[in-house]
SEKE-849055 format. One record per residue (C-alpha): residue in one letter; y, x, z; chain; residue number from 1. Coordinates in steps of 0.02 Angstrom, whole numbers, plus 50000, padded with zeros to 5 digits. Layout:
<nuza res="A" y="Y" x="X" z="Z" chain="A" n="NUM"/>
...
This chain:
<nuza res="X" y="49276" x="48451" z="49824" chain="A" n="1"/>
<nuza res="X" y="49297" x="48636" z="49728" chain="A" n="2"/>
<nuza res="X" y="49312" x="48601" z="49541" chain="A" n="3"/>
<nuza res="X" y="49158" x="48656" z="49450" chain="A" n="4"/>
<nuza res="X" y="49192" x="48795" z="49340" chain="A" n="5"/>
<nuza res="X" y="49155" x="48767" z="49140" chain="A" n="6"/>
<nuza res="X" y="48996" x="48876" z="49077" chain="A" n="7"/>
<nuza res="X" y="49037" x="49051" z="49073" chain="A" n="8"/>
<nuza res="X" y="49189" x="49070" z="49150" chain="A" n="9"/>
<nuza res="X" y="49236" x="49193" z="49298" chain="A" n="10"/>
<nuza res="X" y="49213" x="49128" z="49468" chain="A" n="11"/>
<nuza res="X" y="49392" x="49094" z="49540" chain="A" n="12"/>
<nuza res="X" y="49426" x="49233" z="49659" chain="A" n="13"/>
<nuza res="X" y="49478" x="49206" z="49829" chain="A" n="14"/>
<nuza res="X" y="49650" x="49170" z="49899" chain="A" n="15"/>
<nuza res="X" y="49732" x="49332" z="49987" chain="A" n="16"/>
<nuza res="X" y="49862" x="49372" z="50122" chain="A" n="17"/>
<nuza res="X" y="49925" x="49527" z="50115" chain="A" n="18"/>
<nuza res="X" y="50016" x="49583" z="50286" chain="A" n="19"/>
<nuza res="X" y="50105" x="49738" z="50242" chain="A" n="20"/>
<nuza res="X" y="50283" x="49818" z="50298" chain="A" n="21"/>
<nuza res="X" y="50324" x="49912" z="50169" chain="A" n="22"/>
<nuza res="X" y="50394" x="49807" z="50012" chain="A" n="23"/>
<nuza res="X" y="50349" x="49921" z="49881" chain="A" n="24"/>
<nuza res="X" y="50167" x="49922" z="49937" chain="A" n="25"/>
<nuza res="X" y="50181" x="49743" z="49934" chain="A" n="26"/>
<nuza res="X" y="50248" x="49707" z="49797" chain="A" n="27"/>
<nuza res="X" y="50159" x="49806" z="49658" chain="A" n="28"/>
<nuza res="X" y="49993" x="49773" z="49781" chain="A" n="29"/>
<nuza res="X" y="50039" x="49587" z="49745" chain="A" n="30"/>
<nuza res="X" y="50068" x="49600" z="49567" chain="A" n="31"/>
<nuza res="X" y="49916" x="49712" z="49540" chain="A" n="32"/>
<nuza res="X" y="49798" x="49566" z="49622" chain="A" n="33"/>
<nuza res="X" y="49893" x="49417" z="49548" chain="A" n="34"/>
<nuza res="X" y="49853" x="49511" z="49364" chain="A" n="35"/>
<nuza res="X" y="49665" x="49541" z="49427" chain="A" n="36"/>
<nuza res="X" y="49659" x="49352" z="49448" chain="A" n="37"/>
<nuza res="X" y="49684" x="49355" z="49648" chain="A" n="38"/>
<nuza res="X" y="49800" x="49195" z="49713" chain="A" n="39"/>
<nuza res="X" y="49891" x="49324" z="49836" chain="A" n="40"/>
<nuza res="X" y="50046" x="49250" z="49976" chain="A" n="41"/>
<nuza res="X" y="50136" x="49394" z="50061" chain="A" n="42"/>
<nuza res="X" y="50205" x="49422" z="50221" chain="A" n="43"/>
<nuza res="X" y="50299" x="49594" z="50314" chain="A" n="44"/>
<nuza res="X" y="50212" x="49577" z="50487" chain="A" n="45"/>
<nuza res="X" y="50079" x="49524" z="50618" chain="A" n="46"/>
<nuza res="X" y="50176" x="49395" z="50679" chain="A" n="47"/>
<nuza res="X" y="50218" x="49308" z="50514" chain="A" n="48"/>
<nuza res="X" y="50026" x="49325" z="50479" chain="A" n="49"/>
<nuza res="X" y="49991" x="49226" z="50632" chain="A" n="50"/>
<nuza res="X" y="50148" x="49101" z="50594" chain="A" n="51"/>
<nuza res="X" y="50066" x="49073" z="50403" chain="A" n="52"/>
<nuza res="X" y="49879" x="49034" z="50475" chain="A" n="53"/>
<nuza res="X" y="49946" x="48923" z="50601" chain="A" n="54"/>
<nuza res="X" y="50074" x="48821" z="50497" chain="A" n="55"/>
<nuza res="X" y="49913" x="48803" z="50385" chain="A" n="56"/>
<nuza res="X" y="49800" x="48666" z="50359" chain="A" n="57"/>
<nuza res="X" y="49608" x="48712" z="50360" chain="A" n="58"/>
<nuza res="X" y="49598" x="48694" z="50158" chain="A" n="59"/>
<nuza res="X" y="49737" x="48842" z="50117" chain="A" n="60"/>
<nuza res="X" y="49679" x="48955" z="50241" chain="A" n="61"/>
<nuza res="X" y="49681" x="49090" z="50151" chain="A" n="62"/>
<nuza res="X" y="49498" x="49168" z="50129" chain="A" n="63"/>
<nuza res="X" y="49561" x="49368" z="50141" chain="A" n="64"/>
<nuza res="X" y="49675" x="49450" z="50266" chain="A" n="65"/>
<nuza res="X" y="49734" x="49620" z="50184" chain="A" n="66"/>
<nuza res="X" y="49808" x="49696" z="50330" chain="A" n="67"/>
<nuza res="X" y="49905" x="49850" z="50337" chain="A" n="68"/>
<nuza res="X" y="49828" x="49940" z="50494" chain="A" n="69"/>
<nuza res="X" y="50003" x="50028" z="50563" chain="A" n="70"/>
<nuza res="X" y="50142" x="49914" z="50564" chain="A" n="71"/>
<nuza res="X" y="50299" x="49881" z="50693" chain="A" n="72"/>
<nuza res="X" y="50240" x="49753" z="50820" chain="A" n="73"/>
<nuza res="X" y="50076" x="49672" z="50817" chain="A" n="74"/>
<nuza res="X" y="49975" x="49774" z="50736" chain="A" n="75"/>
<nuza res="X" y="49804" x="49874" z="50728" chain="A" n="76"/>
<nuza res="X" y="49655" x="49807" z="50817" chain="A" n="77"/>
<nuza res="X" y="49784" x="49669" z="50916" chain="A" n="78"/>
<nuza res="X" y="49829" x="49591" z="50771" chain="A" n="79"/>
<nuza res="X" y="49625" x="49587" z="50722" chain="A" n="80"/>
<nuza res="X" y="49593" x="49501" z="50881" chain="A" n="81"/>
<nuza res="X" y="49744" x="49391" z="50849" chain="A" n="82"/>
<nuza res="X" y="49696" x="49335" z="50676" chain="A" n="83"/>
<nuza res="X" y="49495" x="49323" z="50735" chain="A" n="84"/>
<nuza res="X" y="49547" x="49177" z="50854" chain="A" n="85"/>
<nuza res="X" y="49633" x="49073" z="50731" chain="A" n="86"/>
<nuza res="X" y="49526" x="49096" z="50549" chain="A" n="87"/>
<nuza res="X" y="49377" x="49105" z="50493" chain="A" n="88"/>
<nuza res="X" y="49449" x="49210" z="50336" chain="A" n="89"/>
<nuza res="X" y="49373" x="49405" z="50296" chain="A" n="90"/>
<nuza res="X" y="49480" x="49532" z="50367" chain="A" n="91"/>
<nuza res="X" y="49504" x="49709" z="50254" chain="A" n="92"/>
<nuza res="X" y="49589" x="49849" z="50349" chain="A" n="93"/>
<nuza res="X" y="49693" x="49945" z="50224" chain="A" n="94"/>
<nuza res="X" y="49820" x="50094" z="50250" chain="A" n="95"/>
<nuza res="X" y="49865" x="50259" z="50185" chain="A" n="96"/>
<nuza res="X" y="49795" x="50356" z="50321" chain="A" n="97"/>
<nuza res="X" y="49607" x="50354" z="50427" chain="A" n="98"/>
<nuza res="X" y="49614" x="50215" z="50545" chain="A" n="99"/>
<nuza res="X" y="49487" x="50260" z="50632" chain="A" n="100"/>
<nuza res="X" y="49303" x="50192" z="50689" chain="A" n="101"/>
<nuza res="X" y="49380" x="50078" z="50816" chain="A" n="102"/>
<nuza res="X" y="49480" x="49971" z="50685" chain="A" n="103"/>
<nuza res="X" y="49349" x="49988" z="50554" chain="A" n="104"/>
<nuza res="X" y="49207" x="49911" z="50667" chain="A" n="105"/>
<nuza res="X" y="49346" x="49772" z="50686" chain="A" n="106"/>
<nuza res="X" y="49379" x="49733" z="50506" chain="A" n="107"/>
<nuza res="X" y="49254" x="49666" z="50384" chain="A" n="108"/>
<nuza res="X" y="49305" x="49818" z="50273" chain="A" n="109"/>
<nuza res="X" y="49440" x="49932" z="50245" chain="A" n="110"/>
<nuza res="X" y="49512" x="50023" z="50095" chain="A" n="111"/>
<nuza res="X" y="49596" x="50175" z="50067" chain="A" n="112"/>
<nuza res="X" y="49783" x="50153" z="49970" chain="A" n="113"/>
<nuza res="X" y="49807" x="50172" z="49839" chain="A" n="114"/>
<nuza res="X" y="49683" x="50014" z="49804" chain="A" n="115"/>
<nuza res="X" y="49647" x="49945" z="49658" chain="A" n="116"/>
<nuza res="X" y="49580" x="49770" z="49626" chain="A" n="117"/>
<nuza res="X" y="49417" x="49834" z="49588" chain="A" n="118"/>
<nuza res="X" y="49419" x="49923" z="49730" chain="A" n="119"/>
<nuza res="X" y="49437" x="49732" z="49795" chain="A" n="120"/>
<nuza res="X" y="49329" x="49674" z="49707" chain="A" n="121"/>
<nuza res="X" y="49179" x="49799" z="49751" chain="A" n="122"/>
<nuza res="X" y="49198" x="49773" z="49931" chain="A" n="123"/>
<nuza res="X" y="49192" x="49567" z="49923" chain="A" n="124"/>
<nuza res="X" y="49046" x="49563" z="49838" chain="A" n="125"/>
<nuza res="X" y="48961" x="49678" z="49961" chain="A" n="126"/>
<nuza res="X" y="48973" x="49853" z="49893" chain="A" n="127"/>
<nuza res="X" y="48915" x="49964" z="50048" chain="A" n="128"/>
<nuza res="X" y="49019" x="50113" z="49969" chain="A" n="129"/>
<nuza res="X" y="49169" x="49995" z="49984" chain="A" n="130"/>
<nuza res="X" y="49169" x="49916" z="50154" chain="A" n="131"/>
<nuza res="X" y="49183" x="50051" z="50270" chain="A" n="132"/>
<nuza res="X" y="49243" x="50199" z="50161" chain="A" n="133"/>
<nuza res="X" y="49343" x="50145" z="50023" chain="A" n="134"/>
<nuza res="X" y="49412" x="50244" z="49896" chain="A" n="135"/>
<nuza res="X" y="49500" x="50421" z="49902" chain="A" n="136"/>
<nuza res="X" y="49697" x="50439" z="49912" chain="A" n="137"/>
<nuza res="X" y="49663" x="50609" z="49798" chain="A" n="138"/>
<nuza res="X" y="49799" x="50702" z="49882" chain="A" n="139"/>
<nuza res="X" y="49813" x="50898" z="49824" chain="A" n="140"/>
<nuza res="X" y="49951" x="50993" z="49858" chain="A" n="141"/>
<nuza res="X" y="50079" x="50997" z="49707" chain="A" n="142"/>
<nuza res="X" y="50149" x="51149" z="49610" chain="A" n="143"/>
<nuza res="X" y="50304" x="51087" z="49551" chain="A" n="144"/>
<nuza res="X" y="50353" x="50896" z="49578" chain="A" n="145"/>
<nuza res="X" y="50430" x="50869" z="49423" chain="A" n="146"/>
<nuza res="X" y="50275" x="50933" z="49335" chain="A" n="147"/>
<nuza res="X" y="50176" x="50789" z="49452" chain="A" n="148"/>
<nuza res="X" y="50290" x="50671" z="49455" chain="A" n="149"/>
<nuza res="X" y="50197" x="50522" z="49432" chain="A" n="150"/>
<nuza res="X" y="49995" x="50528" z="49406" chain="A" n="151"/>
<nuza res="X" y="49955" x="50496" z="49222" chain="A" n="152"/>
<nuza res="X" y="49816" x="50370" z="49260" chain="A" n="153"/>
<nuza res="X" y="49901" x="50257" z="49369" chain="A" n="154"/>
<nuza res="X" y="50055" x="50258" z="49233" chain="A" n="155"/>
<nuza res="X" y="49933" x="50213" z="49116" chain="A" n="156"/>
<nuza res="X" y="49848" x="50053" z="49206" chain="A" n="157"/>
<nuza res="X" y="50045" x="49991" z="49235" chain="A" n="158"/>
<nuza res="X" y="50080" x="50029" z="49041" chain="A" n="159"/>
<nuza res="X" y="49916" x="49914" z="49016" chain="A" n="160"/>
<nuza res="X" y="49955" x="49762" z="49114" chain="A" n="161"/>
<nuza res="X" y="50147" x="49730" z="49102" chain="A" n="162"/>
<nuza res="X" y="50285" x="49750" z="48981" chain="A" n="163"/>
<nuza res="X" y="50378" x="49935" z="49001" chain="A" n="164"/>
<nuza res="X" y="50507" x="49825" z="49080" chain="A" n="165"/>
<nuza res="X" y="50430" x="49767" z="49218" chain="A" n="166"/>
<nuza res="X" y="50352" x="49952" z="49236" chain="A" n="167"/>
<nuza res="X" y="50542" x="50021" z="49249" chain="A" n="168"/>
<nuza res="X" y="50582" x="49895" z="49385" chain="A" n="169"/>
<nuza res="X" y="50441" x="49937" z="49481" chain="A" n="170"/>
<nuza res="X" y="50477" x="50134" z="49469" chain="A" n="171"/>
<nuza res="X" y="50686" x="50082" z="49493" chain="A" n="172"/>
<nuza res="X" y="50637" x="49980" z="49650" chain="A" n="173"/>
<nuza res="X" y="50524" x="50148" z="49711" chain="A" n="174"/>
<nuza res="X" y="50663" x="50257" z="49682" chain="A" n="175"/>
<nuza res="X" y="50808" x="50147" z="49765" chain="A" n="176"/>
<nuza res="X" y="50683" x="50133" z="49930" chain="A" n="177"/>
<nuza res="X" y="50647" x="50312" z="49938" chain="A" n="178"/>
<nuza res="X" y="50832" x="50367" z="49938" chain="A" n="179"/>
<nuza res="X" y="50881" x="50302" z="50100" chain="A" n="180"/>
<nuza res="X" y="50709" x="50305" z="50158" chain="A" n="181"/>
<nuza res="X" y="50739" x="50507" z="50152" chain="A" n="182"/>
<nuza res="X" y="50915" x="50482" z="50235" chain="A" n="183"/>
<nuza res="X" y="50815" x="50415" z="50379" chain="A" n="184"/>
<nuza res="X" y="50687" x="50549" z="50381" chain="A" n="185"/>
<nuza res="X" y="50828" x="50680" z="50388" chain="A" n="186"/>
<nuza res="X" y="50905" x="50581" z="50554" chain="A" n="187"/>
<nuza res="X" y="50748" x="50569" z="50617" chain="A" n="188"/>
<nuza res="X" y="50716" x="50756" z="50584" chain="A" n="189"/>
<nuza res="X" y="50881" x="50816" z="50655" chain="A" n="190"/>
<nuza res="X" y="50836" x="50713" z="50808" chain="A" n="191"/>
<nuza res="X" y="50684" x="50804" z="50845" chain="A" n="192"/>
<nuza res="X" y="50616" x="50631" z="50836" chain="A" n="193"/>
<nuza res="X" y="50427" x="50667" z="50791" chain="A" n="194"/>
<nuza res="X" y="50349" x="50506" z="50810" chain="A" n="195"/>
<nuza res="X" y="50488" x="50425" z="50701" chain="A" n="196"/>
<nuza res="X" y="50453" x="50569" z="50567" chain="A" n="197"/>
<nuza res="X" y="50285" x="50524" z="50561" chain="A" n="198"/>
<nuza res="X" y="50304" x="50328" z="50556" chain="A" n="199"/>
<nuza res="X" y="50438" x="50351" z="50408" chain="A" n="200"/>
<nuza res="X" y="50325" x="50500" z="50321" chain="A" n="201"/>
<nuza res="X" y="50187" x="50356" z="50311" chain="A" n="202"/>
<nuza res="X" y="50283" x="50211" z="50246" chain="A" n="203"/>
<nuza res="X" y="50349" x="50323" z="50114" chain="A" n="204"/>
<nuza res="X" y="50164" x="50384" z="50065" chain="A" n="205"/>
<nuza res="X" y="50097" x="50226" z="50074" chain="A" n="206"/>
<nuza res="X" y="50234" x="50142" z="49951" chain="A" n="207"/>
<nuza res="X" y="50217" x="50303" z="49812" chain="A" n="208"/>
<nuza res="X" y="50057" x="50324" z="49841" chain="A" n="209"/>
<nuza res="X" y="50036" x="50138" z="49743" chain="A" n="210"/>
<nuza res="X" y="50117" x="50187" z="49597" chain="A" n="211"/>
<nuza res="X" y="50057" x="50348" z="49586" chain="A" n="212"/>
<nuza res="X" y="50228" x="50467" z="49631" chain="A" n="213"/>
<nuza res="X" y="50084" x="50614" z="49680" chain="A" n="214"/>
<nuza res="X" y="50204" x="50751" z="49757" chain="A" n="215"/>
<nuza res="X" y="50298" x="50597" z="49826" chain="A" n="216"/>
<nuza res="X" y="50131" x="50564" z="49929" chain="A" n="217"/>
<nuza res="X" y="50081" x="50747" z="49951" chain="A" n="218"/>
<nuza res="X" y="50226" x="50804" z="50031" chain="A" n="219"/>
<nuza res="X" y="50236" x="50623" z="50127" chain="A" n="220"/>
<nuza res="X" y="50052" x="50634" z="50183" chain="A" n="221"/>
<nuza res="X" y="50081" x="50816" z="50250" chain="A" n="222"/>
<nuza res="X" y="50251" x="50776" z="50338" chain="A" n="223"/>
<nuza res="X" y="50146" x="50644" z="50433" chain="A" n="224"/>
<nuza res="X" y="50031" x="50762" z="50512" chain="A" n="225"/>
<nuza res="X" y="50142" x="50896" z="50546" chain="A" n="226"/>
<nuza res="X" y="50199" x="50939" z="50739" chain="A" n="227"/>
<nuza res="X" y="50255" x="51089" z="50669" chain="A" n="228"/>
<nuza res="X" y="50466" x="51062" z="50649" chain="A" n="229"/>
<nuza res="X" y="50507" x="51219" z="50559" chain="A" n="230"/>
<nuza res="X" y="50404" x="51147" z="50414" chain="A" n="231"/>
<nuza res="X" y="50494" x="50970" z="50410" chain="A" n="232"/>
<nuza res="X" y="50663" x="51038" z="50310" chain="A" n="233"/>
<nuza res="X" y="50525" x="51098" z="50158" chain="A" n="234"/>
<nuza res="X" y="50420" x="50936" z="50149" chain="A" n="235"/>
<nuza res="X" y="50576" x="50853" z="50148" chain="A" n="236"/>
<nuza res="X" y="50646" x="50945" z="49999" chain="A" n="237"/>
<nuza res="X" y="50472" x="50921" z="49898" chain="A" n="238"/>
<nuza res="X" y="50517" x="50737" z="49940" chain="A" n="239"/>
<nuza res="X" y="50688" x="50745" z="49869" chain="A" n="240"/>
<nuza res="X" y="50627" x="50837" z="49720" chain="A" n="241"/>
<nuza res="X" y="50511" x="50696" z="49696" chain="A" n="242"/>
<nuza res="X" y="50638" x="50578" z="49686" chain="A" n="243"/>
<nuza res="X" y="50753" x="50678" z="49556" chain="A" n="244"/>
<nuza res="X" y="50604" x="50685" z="49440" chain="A" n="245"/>
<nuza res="X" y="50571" x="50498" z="49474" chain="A" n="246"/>
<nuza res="X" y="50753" x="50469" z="49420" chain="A" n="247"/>
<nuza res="X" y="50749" x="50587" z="49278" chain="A" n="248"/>
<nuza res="X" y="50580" x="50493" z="49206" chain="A" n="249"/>
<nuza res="X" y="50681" x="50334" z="49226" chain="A" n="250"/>
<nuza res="X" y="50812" x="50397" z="49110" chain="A" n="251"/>
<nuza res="X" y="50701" x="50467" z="48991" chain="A" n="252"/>
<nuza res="X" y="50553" x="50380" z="48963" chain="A" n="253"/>
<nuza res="X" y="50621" x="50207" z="49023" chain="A" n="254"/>
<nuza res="X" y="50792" x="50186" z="48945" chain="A" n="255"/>
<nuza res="X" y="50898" x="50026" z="48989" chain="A" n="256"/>
């Protein structure tokens, strides 16, 4: 029997699983719902998400599956159909990129990254501007990277919720993924390896896009699109520019 709640206070919200490859997205995603209240388990792929609901008896099910729409293995509208067979629980699409009608007929919603948990909490409780559309990535295209290092806004929600600590260690984690994230995108780029550029230019926008690194996503979110090669070595540069000025701001503004 559910616990009846005392007069006035918030309905619990409902338990999450977030299925998502990239650990920084994960992680600050995680913390961000956990703050807004959320009860939120993690896994890194489609076929942990199908290991967790099976291993699971009926009463922690979760109720939401926040899936990542473009992930190694299962993935997309398989792992949809995958997860519809065993649960009952909502399904919200969520990436960095347009997943495209197909996916978001399949979910009961999807949302744009960066989310927020209002974003969350707009499309439970049946926001129509929520559930298919979600909210917009506001990608522009950056001046100077050190001048937009890291959007003001999303600083300031971080700055709110947590202790500068714990704000540092989220932008020190960001910065020690990017670095050999880029080494990868340079191999992949000297391979001629397009689809490899693309899949790594994604994962990189999707993780900086959640704490707000704006050229970081800019340059990440055009390198994904791009079939043109010649442009690759200058999108990479923005990127490592990006990174410098993340580094710098961790010196400066977050001293050990």
């Amino acid at each position: 029997m559910s616990p009846t709640n005392a007069p006035g206070a918030p309905a619990p919200r409902p338990s999450i699983l977030l299925i998502d490859d990239d650990a920084i997205s994960r992680e600050v995603l995680s913390m961000l719902l956990e703050m807004h209240g959320y009860p939120v388990a993690c896994v890194e792929d489609g076929a942990q998400a199908l290991a967790a609901i099976d291993a699971a008896i009926d009463l922690a099910q979760p109720e939401v599956l926040l899936m990542d729409t473009q992930m190694p293995g299962l993935s997309g509208l398989d792992l949809i159909g995958a997860l519809r067979a065993r649960t009952q629980s909502r399904i919200v699409a969520i990436s960095g990129s347009d997943p495209g009608e197909a996916i978001r007929d399949a979910a009961d919603g999807f949302l744009l990254k960066p989310i927020q948990p209002e974003d969350l909490d707009a499309l439970l409780a049946g926001d129509p501007a929520q559930t298919q559309t979600g909210t917009s990535t506001g990608i522009t295209v950056s001046a100077s990277a050190e001048d937009d290092a890291i959007d003001p806004v999303v600083l300031g929600k971080l700055k709110a919720m947590m202790p500068p600590s714990a704000v540092r260690e989220i932008y020190a984690a960001v910065a020690a993924d990017l670095g050999p994230r880029l080494d990868s995108l340079q191999s992949a780029m000297d391979a001629k390896d397009a689809a490899s550029v693309a899949r790594i230019a994604h994962a990189v926008k999707g993780g900086c896009s959640m704490v707000g690194l704006t050229a970081a996503t800019n340059a990440a979110a055009r390198l994904e699109i791009s079939n043109r090669i010649e442009t690759w070595p200058e999108e990479l540069i923005e990127l490592r520019r990006a990174l410098v000025a993340l580094q710098r701001i961790l010196i400066h503004e977050f001293p050990t």
